[in-house]
N, C-alpha and C positions, 0 to 999 in steps of 0.2 A: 406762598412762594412755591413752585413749580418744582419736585424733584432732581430734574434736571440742574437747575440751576442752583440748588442746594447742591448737589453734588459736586458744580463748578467750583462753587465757594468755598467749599471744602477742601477742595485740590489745593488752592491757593495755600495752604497751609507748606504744600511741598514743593514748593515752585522754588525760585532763586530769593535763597535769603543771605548770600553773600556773607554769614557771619551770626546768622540768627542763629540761638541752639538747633540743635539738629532733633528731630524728631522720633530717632532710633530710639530705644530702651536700653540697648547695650553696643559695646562697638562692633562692627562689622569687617573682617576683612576678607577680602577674595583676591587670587590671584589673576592678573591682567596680561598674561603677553596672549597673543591673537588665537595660538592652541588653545587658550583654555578662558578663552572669552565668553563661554557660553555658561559657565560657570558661574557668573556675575549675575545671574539672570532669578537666583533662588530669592523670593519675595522676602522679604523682613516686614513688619506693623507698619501698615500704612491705609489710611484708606480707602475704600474702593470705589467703580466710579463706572457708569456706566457705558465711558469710553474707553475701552484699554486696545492698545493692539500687541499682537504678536511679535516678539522679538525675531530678527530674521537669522539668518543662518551666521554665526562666527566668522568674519573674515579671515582667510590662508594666507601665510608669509612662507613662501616657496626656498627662499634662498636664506632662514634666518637660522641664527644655531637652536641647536635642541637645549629645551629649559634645563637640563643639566648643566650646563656649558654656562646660563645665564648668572649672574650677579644679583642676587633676588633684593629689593629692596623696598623700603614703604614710605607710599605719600598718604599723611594722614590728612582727610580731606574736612571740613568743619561743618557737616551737614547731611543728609540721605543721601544715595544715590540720586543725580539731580542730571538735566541738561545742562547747567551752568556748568557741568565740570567737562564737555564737548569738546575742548583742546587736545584734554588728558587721554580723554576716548579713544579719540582718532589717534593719538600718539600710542597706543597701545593698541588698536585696531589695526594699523596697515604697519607694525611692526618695526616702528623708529625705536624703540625704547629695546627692544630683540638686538637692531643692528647695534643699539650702543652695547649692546653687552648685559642688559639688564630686563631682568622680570619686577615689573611694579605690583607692587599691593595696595590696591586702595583699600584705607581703613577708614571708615566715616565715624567721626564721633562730635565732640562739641568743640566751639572754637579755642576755651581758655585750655581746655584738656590737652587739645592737637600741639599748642605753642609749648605747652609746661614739658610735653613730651620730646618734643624735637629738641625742646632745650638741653633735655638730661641724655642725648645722645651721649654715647653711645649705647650705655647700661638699658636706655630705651628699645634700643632697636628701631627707631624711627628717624629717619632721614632726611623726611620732607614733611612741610604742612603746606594747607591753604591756609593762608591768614590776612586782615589787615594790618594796613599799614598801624592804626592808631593799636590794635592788639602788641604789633611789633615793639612800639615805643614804650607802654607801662608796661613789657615784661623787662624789657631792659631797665626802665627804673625798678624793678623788684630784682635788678640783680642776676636775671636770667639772659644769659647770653647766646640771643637769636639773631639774625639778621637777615633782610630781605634782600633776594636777589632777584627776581623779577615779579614786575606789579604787571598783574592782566588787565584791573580795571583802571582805565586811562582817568575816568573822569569818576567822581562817587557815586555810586551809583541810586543812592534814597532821593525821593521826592517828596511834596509834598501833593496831592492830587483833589480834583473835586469834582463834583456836578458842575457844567461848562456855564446852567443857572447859578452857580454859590458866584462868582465873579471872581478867578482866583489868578490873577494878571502879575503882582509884587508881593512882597513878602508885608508892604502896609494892609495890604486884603486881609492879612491873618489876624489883625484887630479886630476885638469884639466876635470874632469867629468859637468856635468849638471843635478843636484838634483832635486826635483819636491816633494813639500810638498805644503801639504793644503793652509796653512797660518802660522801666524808669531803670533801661539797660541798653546797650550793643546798639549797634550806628544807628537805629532809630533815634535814641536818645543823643547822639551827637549829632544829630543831624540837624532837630529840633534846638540844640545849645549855640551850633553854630551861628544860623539864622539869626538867634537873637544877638549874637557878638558881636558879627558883622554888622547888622543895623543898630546894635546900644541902644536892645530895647527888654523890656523886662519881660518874664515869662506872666507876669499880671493882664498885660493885654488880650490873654486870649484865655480860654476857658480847657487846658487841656484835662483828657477822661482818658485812661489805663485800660483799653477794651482787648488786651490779647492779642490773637493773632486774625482780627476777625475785622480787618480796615476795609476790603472791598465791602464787605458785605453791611455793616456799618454804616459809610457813605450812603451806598445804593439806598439801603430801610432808613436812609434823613437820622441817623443816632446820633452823628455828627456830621457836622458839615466838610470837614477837612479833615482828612488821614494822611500818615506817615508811611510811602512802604518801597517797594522797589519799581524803578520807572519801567525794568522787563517783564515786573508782576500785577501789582494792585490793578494799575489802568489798563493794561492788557485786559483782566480779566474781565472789567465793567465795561467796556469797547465794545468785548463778545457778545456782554448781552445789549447793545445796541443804544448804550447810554455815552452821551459826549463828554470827553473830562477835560477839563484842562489840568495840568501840571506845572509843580514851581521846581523845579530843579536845585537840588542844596549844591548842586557844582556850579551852576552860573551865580551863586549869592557868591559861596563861601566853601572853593571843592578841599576837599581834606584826602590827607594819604588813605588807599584803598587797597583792595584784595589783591594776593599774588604768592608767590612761593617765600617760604622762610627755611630758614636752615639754622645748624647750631655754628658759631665760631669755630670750634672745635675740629668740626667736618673741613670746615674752608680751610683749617689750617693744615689737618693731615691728610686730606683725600681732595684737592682743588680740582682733581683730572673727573672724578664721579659727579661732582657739582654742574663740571661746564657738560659732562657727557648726557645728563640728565634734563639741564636744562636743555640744551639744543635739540634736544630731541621733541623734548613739550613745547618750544617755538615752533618746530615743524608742523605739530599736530595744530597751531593755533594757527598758523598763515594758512595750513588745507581748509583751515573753519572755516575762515575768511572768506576764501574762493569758492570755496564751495558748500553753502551750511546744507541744501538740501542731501548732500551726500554724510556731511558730519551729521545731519539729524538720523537720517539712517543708520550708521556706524554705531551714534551712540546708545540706542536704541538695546541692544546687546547687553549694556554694561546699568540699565537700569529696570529692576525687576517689575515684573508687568501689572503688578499690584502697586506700586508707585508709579505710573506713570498720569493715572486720569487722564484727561482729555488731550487725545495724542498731541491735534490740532492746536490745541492753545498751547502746549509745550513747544509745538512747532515753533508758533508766534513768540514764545518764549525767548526763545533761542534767536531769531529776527530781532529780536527789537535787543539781545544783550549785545552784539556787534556792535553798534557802534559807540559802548564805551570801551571795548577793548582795543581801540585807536584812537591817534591825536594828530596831532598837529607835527608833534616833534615823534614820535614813531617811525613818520615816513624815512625821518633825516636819520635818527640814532636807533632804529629796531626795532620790531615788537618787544615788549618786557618791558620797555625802556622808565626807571624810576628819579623823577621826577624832583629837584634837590629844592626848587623853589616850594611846591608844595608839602614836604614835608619838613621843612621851615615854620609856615603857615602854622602845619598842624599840631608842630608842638608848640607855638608859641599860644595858637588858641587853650589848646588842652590846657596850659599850665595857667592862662590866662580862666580859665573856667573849673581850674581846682582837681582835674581828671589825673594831671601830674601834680607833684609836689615837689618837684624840684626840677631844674633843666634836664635836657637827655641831649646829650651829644648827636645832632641829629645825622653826621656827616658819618659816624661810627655803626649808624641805624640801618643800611641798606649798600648795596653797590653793584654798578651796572658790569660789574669786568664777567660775566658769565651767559650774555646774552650774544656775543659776539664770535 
């Protein structure tokens, strides 16, 4: 194998993993309003790659207050400094989060950690999380009381992917196959649970193997025939090197509530003006995404240190191909953020149905749209 392309595969490891432990050694946090963007930029363990580029110069917010004046607060985010977090960016890049009155702190840690913390607001100090939807529902059955107030990812975002030879058209394809998932955790492992729900079929038909985080690479070297990973990463990265995939989509089988902002009850109950001030301001930074990712990929650039970035270009692509699960159908009608009450229905009725919960979650109690508006 070609250095090059060892090193691609590597990167994959820091690409969007939407909920995968995060790959820091401890947490990280920096302060985000546009003065002090450049700060973002100090490397943490990541590794290295023989494409990096230069972060460009900090964007100016001319007319914002001085971070004394700000409300400093923290989104803990479930993963490394990443493109996937490019909403957040640009909402702390062109200084929506300044005009609301606030300085965010991105803290990057692991996904269970970011929820348990937001939950024990205040004592926490933490504010916000990225989290999923199915994270949001077993912490409420453990009695931790979070709530989601806007989902980014419209649709879920895991696939399942192959060589365009494996012949990977339905989810019957996956019979007599050999799967290749991380482990026997976090929306890999629901993803793989759902597929079987939806079709009422046994995990017996297909031969799955525990390979880490190492499913592009996997694939490509035939270790297995089908992997589990994210539709903005794995087959992005095997595309690069010039191999045709096809992809099974776990949203067209069987989509499950996904990634977005959480918060503590607590918060919504004493501080509802910070909640709506917060989020509208990260809708702004998500609708600039939208229009404009070549400008968001630039911005974000800032906020992710240049020893984590690897292969600018695939991260570019990265970021292209996350767009269009952070819209729907029904977006257009009720808003970016906008969470979804039939789907997360579904997703608890699967989870409890597949042993994930053990007992109902009130799913109407789980999330609410009044802060997107």
């Amino acid at each position: 194998m070609s250095k090059r392309l060892w090193m691609v595969l590597i990167a994959a490891l820091v690409l969007a993993a939407c909920g995968a432990p995060a790959a820091t050694p401890s947490p990280t946090a920096v302060p985000t309003t546009p003065a002090t963007a450049e700060a973002t930029a100090q490397p943490t363990a990541a590794p290295t790659s023989e494409a990096t580029a230069q972060p460009t110069a900090a964007p100016t917010a001319e007319a914002t207050p001085a971070t004394s004046e700000l409300r400093q607060i923290t989104l803990a985010m479930s993963y490394i400094p990443n493109i996937q977090f490019a909403p957040y960016y640009v909402a702390a890049a062109k200084g929506y989060y300044a005009e609301a009155g606030l300085e965010v702190i991105f803290d990057y840690n692991f996904e269970n950690d970011v929820v348990t913390r937001v939950g024990a607001w205040p004592e926490s100090k933490v504010e916000f999380a990225t989290a999923s939807g199915t994270s949001t529902l077993l912490a409420r059955q453990s009695g931790l009381p979070v709530k989601t107030v806007m989902t980014l990812y419209q649709q879920f975002p895991v696939v399942f992917f192959a060589k365009s030879t494996t012949g990977l058209q339905s989810v019957q394809d996956l019979k007599g196959k050999t799967v290749g998932i991380p482990g026997r955790f976090g929306e890999s492992l629901y993803a793989l649970m759902a597929i079987l729900y939806a079709n009422q079929l046994d995990e017996s038909v297909m031969t799955v193997q525990e390979i880490g985080f190492t499913q592009a690479q996997s694939v490509l070297e035939d270790n297995v025939q089908v992997g589990i990973g994210y539709g903005m990463n794995e087959p992005v990265l095997l595309r690069q090197q010039g191999v045709e995939v096809d992809v099974l989509r776990v949203a067209d089988v069987y989509d499950l509530a996904s990634n977005g902002i959480v918060v503590s009850e607590a918060l919504i109950e004493q501080d509802p003006e910070l909640v709506r001030a917060f989020m509208l301001a990260s809708l702004r930074g998500l609708a600039d995404t939208l229009a404009d990712p070549d400008a968001a990929f630039t911005l974000s650039l800032n906020y992710i240190p240049e020893a984590q970035l690897g292969d600018v270009e695939l991260q570019r692509q990265v970021l292209t191909e996350s767009l269009p699960y952070w819209t729907s159908a029904q977006t257009e009608t009720e808003g970016l953020g906008f969470t979804n009450l039939e789907t997360w229905v579904k997703t608890e009725e699967f989870m409890r149905a597949a042993n994930l919960l053990t007992q109902p979650v009130e799913v109407s109690s789980a999330f609410t749209n009044e802060f997107i508006k």
